[in-house]
C-alpha positions as CSV (number, residue, x, y, z in Angstrom):
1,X,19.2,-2.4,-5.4
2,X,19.4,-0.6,-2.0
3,X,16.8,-1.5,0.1
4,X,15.3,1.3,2.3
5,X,14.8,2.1,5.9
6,X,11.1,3.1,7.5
7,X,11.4,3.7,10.9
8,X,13.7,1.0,12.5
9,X,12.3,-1.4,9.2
10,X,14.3,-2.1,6.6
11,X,12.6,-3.5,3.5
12,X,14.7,-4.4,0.2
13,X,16.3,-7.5,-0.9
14,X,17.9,-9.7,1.4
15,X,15.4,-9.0,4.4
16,X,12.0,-10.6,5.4
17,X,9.2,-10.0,3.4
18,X,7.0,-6.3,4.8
19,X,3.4,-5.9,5.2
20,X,2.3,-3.0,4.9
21,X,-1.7,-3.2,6.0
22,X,-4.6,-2.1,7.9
23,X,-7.8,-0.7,7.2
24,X,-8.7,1.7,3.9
25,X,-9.8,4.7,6.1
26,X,-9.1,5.3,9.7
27,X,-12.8,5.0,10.7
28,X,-12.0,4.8,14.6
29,X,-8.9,5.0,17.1
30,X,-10.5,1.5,18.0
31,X,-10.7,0.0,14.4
32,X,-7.2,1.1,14.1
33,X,-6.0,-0.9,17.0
34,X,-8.0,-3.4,16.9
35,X,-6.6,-4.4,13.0
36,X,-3.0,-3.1,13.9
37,X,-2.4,-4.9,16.8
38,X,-3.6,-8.3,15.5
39,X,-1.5,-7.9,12.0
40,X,1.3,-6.3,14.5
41,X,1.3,-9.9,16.7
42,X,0.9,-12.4,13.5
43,X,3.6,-10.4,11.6
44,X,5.8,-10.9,14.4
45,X,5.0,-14.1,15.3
46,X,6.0,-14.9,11.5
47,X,9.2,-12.8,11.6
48,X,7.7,-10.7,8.7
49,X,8.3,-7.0,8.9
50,X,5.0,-4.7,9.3
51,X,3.8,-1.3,8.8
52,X,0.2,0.0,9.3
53,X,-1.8,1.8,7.1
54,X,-5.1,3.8,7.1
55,X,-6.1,6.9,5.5
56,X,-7.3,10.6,7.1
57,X,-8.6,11.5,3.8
58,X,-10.0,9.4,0.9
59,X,-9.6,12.1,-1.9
60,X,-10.4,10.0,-4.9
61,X,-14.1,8.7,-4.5
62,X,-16.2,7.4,-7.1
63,X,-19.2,9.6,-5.7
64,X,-19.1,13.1,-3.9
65,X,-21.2,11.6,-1.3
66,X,-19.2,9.1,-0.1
67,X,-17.0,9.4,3.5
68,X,-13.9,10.7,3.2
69,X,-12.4,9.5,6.6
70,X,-11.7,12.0,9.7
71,X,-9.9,14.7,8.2
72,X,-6.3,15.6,8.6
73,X,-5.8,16.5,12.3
74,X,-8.0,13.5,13.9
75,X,-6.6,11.2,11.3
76,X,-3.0,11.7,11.7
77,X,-3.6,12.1,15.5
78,X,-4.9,8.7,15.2
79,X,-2.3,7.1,13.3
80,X,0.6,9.3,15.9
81,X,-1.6,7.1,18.9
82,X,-1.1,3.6,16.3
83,X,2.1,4.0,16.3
84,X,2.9,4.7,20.2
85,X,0.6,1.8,21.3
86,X,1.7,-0.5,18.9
87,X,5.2,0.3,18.5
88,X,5.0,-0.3,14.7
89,X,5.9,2.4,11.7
90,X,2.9,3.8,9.9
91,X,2.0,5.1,6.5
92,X,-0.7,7.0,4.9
93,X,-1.3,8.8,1.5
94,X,-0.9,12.1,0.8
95,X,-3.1,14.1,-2.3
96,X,-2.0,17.5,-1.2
97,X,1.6,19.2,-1.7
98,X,0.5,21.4,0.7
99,X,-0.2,18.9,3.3
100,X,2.7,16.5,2.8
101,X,4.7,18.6,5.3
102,X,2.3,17.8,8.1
103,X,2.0,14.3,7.4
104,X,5.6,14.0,7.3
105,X,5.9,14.8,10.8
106,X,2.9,12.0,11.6
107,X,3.7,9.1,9.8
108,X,7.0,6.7,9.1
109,X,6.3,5.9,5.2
110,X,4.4,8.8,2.8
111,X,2.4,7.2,0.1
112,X,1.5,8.7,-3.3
113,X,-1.8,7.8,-4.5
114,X,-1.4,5.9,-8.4
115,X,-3.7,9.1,-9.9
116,X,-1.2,11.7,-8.1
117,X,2.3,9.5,-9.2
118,X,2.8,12.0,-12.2
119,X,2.3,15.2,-9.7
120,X,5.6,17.1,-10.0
121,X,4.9,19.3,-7.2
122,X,3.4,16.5,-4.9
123,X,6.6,14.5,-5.6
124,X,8.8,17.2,-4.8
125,X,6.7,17.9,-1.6
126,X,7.0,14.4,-0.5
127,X,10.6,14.1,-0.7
128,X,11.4,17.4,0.7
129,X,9.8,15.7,4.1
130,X,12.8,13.6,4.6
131,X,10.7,10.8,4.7
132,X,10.9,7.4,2.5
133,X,8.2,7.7,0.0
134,X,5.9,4.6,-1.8
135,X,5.1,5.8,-5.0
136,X,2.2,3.5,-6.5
137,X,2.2,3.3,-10.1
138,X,-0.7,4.9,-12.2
139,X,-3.0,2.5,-13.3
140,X,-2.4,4.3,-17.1
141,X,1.3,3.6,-17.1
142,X,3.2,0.8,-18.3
143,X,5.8,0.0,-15.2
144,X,8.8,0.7,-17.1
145,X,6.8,4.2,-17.6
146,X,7.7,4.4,-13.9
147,X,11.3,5.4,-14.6
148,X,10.4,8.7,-14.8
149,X,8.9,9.1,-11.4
150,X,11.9,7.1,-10.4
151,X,14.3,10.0,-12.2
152,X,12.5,12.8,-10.2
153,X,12.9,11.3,-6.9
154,X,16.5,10.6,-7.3
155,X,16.7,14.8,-8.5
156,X,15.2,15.3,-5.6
157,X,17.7,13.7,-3.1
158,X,15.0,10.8,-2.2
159,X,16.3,7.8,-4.4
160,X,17.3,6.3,-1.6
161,X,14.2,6.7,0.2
162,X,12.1,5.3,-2.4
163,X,9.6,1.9,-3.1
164,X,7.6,1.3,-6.0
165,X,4.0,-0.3,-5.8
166,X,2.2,-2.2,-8.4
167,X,-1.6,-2.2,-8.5
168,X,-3.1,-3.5,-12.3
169,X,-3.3,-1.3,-15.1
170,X,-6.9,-0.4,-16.7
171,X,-8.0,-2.9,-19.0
172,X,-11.4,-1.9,-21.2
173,X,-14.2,-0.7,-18.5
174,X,-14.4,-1.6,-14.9
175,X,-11.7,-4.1,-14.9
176,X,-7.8,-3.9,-13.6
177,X,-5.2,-6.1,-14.5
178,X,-1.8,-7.6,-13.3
179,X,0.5,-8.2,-15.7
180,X,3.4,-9.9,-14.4
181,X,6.5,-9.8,-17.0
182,X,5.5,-5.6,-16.1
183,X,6.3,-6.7,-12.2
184,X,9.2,-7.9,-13.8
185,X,10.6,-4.6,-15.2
186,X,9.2,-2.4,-12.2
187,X,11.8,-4.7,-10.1
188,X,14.2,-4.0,-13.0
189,X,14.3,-0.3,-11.9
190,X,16.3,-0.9,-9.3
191,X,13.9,0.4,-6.4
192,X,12.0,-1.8,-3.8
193,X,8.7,-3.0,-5.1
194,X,5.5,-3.6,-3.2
195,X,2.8,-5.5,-4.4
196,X,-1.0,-3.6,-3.9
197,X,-2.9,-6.7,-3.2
198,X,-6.3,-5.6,-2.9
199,X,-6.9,-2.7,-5.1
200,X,-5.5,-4.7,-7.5
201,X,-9.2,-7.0,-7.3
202,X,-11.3,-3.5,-8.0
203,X,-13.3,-3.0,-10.5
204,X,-13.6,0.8,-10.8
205,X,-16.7,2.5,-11.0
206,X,-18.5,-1.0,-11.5
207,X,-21.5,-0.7,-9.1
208,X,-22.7,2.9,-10.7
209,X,-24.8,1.6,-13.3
210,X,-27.1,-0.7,-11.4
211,X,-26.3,0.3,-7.4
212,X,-24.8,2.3,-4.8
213,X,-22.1,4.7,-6.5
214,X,-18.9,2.8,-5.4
215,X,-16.0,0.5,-7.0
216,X,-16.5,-3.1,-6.9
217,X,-14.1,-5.5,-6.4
218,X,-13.3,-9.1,-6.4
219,X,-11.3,-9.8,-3.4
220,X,-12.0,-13.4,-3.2
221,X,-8.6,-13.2,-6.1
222,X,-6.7,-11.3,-3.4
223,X,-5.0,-14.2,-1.9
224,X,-3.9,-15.1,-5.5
225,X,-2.1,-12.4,-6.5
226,X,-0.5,-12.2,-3.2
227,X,1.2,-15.7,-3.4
228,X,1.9,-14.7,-7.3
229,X,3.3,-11.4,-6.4
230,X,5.6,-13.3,-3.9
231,X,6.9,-15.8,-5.8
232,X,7.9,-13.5,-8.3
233,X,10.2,-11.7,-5.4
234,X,8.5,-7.9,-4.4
235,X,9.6,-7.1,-1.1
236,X,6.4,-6.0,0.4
237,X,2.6,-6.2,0.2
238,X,0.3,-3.6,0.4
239,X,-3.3,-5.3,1.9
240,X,-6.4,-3.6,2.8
241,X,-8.2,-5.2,5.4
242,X,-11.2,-4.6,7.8
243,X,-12.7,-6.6,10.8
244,X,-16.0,-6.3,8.9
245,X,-15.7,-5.1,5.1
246,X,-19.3,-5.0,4.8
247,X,-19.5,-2.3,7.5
248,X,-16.5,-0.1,5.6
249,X,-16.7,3.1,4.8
250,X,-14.5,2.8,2.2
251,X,-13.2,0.2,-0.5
252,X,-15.0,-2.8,1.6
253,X,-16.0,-3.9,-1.9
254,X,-12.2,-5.0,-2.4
255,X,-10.8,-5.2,1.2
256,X,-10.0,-8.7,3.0
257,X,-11.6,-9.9,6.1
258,X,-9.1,-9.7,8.8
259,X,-9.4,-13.3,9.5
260,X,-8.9,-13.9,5.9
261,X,-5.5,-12.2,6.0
262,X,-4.2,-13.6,8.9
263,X,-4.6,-17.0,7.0
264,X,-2.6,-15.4,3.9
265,X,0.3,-14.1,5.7
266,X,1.5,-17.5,7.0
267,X,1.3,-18.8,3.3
268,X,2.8,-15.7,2.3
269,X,5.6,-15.9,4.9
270,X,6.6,-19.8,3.4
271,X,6.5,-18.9,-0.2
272,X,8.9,-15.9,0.3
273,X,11.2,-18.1,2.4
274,X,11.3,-20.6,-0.4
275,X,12.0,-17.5,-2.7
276,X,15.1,-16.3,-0.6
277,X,16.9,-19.5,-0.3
278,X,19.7,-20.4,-2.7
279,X,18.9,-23.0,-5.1
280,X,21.2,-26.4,-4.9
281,X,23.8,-26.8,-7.5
């Protein structure tokens, strides 16, 4: 497995563990800097690679009705002012072929929402950017199922630009799970894996029968599947977080307090150390 390079990060095997986090949707220049920075300062402080991530434009909502995020030009204007003040790489995800161009030029790391993974011409778009590309898996597909998507990027020329994200498969109604023998053959394909951490808690379309028309989530289990995820050896985690989820626009159902995963990266940081050293004879 070759690991691949975002911006001056390198994440793979045989590196520090990545995290890749930040708020759901980039709700303010100030949110964005406010989350960034402090993830930017633990992350360093741990010697853990880190990459932020907020989205212009929340495609996939439960309800028609509910925010969407700035737009294209103010969000990637946004994450182009992240990235300078910070001096961190930056992701986002991208819904559109037709927009994947534009975001290319923006952003460090393109990211494929799990609905799109199967979008031939999204794919295509994506890896024509030159741009490394995280593919999350669909939450229909097995991961060895992910092969294929694997097979198209490497016909397109982006193989090596390529990670893989894990985030539960539907189980029955309202309910994701993680199934971890299937993290086992997603790292068997020979790409670098990230670990979605908090979408992973959702519990899709859960509050429409009796509330507001959003997911719900369980994000007190975040923290869990994290240190799981980890100890089974992905090279990255993918972590939603907010300075106040209750106030979110979007996914605060599932997102992390900020102070909550500061905590979580330190233990993160020990158990991937403990992964990486070579067992005593």
């Amino acid at each position: 497995m070759k690991p691949i390079q975002v911006g001056s990060l390198t994440i793979g095997p045989g590196v520090p563990l990545t995290v890749i986090a930040g708020p759901c949707s980039a709700e303010s220049l100030e949110l964005c800097l406010e989350v960034g920075r402090r993830l930017s300062d633990s992350c360093a402080a741990l010697g853990l690679g880190y990459i932020f991530k907020a989205s212009y434009d929340k495609a996939n909502r439960t309800s028609a009705a509910s925010p969407r995020g700035p737009g294209i030009m103010a969000g990637l204007d946004m994450l182009a002012q992240v990235r300078d003040t910070l001096g961190v790489p930056v992701t986002t995800d991208v819904h559109d072929a037709n927009q994947a161009e534009q975001a290319g030029h923006a952003v460090d790391l393109l990211q494929i929402p799990a609905f799109l993974c199967r979008q031939t011409d999204l794919l295509l778009a994506a890896a024509a950017t030159g741009r490394p590309v995280n593919v999350k898996k669909g939450q229909f597909l097995a991961p060895a199922e992910m092969a294929s998507i694997r097979d198209k990027m490497n016909e397109a020329g982006a193989g090596d630009r390529l990670m893989l994200t894990e985030r539960g498969t539907f189980f029955g109604y309202h309910r994701l799970v993680n199934d971890f023998i299937g993290l086992g053959d997603l790292l068997a394909l020979g790409c670098p894996v990230c670990f979605d951490v908090t979408h992973s808690t959702q519990l899709p379309g859960a509050g429409m029968s009796d509330g507001p028309r959003v997911s719900g989530g369980r994000p007190e289990r975040a923290p869990l599947l994290a240190r799981a995820a980890v100890a089974a050896g992905v090279h990255a985690v993918f972590i939603e977080t907010h300075s106040n989820p209750t106030d979110a626009l979007s996914d605060g159902a599932s997102m992390l307090p900020l102070d909550d995963t500061l905590a979580l990266l330190d233990h993160l940081h020990r158990i991937a150390q403990i992964v990486s050293t070579p067992a005593e004879d």
